[in-house]
LORO-742519 format. One record per atom (N, C-alpha, C): y, z, x; atom name; residue number from 0. Coordinates in steps of 0.001 Angstrom, whole numbers. Atoms other than C-alpha are relative to their C-alpha. Layout:
# LORO-742519
+---------+---------+---------+------+-----+
!       v !       w !       u ! atom !  nr !
+---------+---------+---------+------+-----+
!       Y !       Z !       X !   CA ! NUM !
...
+---------+---------+---------+------+-----+
# end
This chain:
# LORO-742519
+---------+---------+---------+------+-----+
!       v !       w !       u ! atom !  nr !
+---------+---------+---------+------+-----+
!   -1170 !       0 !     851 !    N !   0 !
!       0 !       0 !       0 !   CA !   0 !
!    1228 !       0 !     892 !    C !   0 !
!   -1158 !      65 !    -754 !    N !   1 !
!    3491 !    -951 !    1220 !   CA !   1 !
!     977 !    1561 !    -815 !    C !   1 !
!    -941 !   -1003 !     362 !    N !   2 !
!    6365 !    1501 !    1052 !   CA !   2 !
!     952 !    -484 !   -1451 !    C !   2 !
!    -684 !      71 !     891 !    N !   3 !
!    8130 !    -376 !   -1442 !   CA !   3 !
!    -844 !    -427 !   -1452 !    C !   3 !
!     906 !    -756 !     796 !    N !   4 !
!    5204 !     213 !   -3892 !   CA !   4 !
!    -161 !     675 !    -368 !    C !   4 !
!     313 !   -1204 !     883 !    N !   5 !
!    4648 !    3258 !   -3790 !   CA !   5 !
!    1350 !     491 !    -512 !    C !   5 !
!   -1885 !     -42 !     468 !    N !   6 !
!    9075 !    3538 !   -4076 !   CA !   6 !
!      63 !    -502 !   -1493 !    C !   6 !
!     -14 !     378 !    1916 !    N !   7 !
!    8053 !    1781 !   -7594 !   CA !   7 !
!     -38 !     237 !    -460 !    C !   7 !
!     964 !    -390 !     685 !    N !   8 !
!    5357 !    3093 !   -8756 !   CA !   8 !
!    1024 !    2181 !     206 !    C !   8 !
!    -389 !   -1554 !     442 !    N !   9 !
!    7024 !    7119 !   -8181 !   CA !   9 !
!    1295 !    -301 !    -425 !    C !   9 !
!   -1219 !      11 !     827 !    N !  10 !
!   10478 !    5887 !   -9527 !   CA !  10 !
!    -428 !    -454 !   -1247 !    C !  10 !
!     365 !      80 !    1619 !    N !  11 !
!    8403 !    4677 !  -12866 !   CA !  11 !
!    -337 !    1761 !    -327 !    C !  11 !
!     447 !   -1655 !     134 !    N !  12 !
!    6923 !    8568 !  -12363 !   CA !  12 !
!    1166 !     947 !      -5 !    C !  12 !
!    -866 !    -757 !     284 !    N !  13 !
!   10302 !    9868 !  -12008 !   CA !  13 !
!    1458 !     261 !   -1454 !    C !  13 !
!    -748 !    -157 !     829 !    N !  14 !
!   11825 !    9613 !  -15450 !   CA !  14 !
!    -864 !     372 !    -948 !    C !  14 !
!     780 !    -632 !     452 !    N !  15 !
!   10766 !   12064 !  -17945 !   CA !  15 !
!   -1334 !    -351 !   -1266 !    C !  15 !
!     182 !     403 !    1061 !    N !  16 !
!    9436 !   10018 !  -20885 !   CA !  16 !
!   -1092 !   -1285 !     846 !    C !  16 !
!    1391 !     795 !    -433 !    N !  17 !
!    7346 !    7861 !  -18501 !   CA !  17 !
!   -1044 !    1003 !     565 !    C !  17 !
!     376 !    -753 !    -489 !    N !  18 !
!    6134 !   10522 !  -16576 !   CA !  18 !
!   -1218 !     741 !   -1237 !    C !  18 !
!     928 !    -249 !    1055 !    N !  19 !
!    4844 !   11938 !  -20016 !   CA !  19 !
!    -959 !    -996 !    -680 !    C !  19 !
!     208 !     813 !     629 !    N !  20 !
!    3798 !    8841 !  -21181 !   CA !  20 !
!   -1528 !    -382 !    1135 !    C !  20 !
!    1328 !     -18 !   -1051 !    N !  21 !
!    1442 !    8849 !  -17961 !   CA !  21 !
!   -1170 !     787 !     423 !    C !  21 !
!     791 !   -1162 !      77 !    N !  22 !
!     -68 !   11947 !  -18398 !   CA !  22 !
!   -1009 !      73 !   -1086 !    C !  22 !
!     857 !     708 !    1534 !    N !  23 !
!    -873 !   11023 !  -22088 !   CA !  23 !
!    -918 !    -860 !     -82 !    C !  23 !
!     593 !     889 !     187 !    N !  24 !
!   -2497 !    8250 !  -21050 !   CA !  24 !
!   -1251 !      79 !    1156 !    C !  24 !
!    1414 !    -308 !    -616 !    N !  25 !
!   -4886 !   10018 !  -18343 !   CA !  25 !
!    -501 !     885 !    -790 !    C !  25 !
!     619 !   -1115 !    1028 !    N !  26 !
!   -5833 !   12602 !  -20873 !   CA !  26 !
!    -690 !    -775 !   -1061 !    C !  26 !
!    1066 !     837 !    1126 !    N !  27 !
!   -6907 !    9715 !  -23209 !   CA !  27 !
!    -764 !    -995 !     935 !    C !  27 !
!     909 !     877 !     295 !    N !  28 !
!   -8995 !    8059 !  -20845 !   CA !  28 !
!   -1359 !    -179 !      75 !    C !  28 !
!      11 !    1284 !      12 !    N !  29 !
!  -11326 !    5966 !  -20795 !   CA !  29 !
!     566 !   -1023 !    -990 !    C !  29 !
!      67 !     537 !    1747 !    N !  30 !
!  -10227 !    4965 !  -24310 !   CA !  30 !
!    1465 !    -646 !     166 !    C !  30 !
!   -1167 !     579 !     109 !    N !  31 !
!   -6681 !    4317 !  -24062 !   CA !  31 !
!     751 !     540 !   -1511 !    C !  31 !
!    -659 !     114 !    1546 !    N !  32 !
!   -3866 !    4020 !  -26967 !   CA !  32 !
!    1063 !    -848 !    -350 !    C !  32 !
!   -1557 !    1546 !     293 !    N !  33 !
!   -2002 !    1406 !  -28426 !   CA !  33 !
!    1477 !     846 !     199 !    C !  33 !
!   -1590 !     184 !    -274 !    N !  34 !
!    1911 !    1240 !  -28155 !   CA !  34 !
!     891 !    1745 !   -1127 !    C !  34 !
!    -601 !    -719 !    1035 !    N !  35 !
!    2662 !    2884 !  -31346 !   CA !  35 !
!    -359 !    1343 !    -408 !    C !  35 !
!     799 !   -1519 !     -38 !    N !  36 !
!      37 !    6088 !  -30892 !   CA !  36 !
!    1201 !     636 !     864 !    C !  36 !
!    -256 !    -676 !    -841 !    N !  37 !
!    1780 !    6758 !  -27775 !   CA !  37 !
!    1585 !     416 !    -673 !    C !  37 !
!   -1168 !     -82 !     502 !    N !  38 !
!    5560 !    6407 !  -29139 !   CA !  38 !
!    -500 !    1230 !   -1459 !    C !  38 !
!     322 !   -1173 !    1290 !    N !  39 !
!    4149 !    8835 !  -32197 !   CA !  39 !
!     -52 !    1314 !     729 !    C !  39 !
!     125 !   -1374 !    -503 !    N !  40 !
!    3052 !   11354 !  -30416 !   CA !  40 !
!    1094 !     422 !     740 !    C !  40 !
!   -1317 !    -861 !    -624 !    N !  41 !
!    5786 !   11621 !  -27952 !   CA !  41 !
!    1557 !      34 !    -179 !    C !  41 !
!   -1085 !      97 !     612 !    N !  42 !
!    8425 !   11077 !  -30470 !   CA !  42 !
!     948 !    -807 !     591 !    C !  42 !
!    -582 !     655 !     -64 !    N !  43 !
!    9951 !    8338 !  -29197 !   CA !  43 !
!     188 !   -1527 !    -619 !    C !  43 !
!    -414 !     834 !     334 !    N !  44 !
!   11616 !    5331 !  -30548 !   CA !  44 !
!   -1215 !   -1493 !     636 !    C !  44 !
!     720 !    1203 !    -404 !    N !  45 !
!    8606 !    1834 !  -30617 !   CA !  45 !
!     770 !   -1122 !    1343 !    C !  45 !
!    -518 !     500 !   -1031 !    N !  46 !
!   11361 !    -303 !  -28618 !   CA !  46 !
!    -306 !     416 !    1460 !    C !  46 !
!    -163 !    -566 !   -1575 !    N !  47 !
!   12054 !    2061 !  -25817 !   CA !  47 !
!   -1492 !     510 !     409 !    C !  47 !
!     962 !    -489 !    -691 !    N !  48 !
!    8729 !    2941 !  -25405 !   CA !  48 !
!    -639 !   -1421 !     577 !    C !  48 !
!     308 !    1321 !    -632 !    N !  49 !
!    7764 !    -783 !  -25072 !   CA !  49 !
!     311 !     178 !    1856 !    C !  49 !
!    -911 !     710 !   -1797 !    N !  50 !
!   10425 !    -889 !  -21816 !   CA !  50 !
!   -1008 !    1186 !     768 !    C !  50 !
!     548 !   -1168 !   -1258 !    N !  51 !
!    9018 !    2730 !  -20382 !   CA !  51 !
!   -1450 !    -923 !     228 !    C !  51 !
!    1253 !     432 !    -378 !    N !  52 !
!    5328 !     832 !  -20622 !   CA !  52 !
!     -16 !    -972 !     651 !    C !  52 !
!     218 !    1107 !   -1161 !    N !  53 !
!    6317 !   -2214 !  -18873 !   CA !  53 !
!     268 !     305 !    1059 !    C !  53 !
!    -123 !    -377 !   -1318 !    N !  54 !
!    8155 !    -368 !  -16168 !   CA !  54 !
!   -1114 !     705 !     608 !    C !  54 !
!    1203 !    -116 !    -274 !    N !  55 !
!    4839 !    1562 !  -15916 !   CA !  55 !
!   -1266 !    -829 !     695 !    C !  55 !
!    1526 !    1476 !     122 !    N !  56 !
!    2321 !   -1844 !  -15842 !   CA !  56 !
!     994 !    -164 !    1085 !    C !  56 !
!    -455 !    1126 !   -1306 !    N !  57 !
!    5084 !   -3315 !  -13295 !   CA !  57 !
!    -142 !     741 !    1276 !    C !  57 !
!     365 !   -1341 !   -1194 !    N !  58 !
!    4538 !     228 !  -11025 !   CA !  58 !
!   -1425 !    -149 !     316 !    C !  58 !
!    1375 !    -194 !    -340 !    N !  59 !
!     815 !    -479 !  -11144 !   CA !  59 !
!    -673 !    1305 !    -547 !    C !  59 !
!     377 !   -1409 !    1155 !    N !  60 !
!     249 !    2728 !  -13581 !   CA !  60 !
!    -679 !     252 !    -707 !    C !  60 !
!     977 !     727 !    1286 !    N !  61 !
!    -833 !    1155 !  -16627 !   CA !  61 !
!    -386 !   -1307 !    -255 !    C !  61 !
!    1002 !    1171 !     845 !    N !  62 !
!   -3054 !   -1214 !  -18079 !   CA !  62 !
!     176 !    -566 !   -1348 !    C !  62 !
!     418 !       1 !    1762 !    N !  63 !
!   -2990 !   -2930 !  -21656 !   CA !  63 !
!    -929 !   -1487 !      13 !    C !  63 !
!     893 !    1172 !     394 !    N !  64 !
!   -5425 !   -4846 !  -23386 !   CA !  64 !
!     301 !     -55 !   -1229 !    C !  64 !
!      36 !     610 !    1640 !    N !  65 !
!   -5212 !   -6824 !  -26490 !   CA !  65 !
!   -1419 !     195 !    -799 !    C !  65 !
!    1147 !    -286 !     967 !    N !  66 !
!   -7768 !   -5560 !  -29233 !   CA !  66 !
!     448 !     129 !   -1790 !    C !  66 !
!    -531 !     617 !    1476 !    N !  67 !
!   -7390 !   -7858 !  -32331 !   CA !  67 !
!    1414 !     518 !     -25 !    C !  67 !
!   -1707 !    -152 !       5 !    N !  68 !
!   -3609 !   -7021 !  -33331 !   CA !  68 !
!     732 !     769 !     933 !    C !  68 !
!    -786 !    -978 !   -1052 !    N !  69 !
!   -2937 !   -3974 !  -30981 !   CA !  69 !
!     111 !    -217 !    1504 !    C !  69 !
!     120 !     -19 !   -1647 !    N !  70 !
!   -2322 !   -3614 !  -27316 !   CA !  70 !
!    -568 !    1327 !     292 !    C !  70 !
!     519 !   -1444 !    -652 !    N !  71 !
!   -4379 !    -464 !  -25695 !   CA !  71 !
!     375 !     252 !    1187 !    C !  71 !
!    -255 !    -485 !   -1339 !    N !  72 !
!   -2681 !     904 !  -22751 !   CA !  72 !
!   -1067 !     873 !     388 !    C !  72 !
!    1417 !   -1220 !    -958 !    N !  73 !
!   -5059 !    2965 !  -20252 !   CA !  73 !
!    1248 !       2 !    1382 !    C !  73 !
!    -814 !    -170 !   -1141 !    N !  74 !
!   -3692 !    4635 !  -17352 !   CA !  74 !
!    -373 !    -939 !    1451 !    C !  74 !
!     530 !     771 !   -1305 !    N !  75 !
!   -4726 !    2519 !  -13972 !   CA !  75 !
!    -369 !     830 !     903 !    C !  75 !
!     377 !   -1232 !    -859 !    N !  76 !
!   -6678 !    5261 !  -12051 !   CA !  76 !
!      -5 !    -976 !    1591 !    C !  76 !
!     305 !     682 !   -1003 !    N !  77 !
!   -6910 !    2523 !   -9444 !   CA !  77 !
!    1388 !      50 !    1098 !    C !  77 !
!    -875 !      53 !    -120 !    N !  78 !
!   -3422 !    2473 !   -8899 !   CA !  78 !
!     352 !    1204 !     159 !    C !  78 !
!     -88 !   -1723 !    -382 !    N !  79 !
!   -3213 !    6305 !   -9038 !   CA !  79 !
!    -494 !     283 !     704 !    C !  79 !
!    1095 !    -550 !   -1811 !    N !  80 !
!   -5915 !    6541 !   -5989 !   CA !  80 !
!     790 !    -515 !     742 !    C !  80 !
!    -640 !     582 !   -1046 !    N !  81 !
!   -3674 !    4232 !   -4221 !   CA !  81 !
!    1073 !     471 !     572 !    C !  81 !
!   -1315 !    -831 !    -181 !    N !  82 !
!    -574 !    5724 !   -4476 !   CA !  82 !
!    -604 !    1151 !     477 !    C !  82 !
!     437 !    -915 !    -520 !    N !  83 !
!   -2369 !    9140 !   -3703 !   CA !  83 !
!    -639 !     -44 !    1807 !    C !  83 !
!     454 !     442 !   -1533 !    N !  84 !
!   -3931 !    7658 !    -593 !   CA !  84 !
!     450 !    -228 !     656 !    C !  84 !
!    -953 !    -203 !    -900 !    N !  85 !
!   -1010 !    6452 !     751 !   CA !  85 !
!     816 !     917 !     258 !    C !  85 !
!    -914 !   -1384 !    -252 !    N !  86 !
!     891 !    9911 !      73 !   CA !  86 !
!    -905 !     585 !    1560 !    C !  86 !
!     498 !    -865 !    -649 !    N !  87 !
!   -1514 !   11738 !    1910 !   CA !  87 !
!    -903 !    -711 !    1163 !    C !  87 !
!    1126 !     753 !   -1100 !    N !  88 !
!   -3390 !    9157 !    4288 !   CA !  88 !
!     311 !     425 !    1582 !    C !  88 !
!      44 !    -425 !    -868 !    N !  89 !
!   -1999 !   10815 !    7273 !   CA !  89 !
!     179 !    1568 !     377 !    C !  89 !
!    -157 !   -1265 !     648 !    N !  90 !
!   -2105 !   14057 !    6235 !   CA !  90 !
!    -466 !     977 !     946 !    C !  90 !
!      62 !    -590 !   -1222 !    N !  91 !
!   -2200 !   17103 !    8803 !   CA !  91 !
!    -976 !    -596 !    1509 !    C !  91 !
!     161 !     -35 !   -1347 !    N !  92 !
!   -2431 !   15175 !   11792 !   CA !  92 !
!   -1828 !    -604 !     428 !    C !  92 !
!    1665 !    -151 !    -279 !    N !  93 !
!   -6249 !   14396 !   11528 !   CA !  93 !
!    -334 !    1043 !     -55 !    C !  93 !
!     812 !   -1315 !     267 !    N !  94 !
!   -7120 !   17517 !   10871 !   CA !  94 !
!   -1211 !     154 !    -875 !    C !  94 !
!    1032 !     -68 !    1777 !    N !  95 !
!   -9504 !   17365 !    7831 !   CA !  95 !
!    -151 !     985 !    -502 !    C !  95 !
!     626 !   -1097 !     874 !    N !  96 !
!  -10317 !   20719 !    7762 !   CA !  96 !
!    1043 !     908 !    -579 !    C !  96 !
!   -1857 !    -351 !     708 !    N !  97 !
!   -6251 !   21330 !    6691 !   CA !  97 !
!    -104 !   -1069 !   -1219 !    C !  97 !
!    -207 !     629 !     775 !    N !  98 !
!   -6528 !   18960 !    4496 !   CA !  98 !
!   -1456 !       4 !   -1616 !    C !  98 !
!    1228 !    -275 !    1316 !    N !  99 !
!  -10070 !   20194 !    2528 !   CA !  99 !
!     343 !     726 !    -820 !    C !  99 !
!    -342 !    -343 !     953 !    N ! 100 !
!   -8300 !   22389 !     350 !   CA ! 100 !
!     727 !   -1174 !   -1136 !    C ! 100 !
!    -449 !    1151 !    1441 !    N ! 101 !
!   -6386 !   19386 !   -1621 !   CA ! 101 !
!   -1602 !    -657 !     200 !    C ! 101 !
!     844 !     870 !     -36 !    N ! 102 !
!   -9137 !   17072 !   -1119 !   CA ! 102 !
!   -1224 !     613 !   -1023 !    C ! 102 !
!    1164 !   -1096 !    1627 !    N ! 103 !
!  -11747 !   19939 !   -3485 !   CA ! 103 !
!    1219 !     -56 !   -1212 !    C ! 103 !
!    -698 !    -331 !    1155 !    N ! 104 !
!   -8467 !   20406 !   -5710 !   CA ! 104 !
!      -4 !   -1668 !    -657 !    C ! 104 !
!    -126 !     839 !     602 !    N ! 105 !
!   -8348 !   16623 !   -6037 !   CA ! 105 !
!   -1763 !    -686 !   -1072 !    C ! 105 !
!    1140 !     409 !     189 !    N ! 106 !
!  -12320 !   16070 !   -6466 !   CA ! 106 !
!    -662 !     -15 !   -1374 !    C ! 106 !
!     156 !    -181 !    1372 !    N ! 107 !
!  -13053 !   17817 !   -9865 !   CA ! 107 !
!     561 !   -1224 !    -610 !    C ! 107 !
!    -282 !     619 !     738 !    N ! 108 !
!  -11176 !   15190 !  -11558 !   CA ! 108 !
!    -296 !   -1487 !      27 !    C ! 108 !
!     366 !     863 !    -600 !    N ! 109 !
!  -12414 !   12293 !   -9855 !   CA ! 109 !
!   -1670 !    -173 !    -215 !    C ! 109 !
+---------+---------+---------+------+-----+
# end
């Protein structure tokens, strides 16, 4: 991953309504949720949630698929390992055994 990737992908993560909107959408997955679930639940306006989901998909975040009329967003875990990998890919120095406490905190969820 280049630097001005992951500069994307955490400025889509740094505004609050995507940020939630990304959390929502690892908690639902594998399954996903159309456009208009997600804007329900987190009380926001169908438009603006459109824009937060494309700036999302253009960060490498989210996913949508077309199923018959709806779109199903899913979060992009692929894209979330990546970004994570480059945070931490040089991470104390080579050390590993500084770095096995995240590496168990990250594992459970993985």
């Amino acid at each position: 991953m280049e630097n001005e990737t992951a500069i994307l992908a955490l400025g889509a993560l740094a505004q609050g309504t995507r940020l939630d909107t990304f959390r929502l959408l690892v908690r639902h997955e594998p399954d996903g949720l159309a456009a208009g679930d997600i804007a329900r639940q987190l009380d926001v306006p169908q438009n603006t949630m459109s824009a937060h989901l494309g700036i999302l998909a253009r960060a490498g975040l989210v996913r949508s698929e077309r199923h018959s009329r709806s779109i199903i967003y899913r979060a992009d875990l692929d894209g979330l390992r990546a970004l994570t990998l480059f945070l931490v890919k040089d991470c104390c120095a080579g050390n590993s055994e500084l770095c096995a406490p995240l590496v168990a905190e990250l594992a459970p969820c993985c």
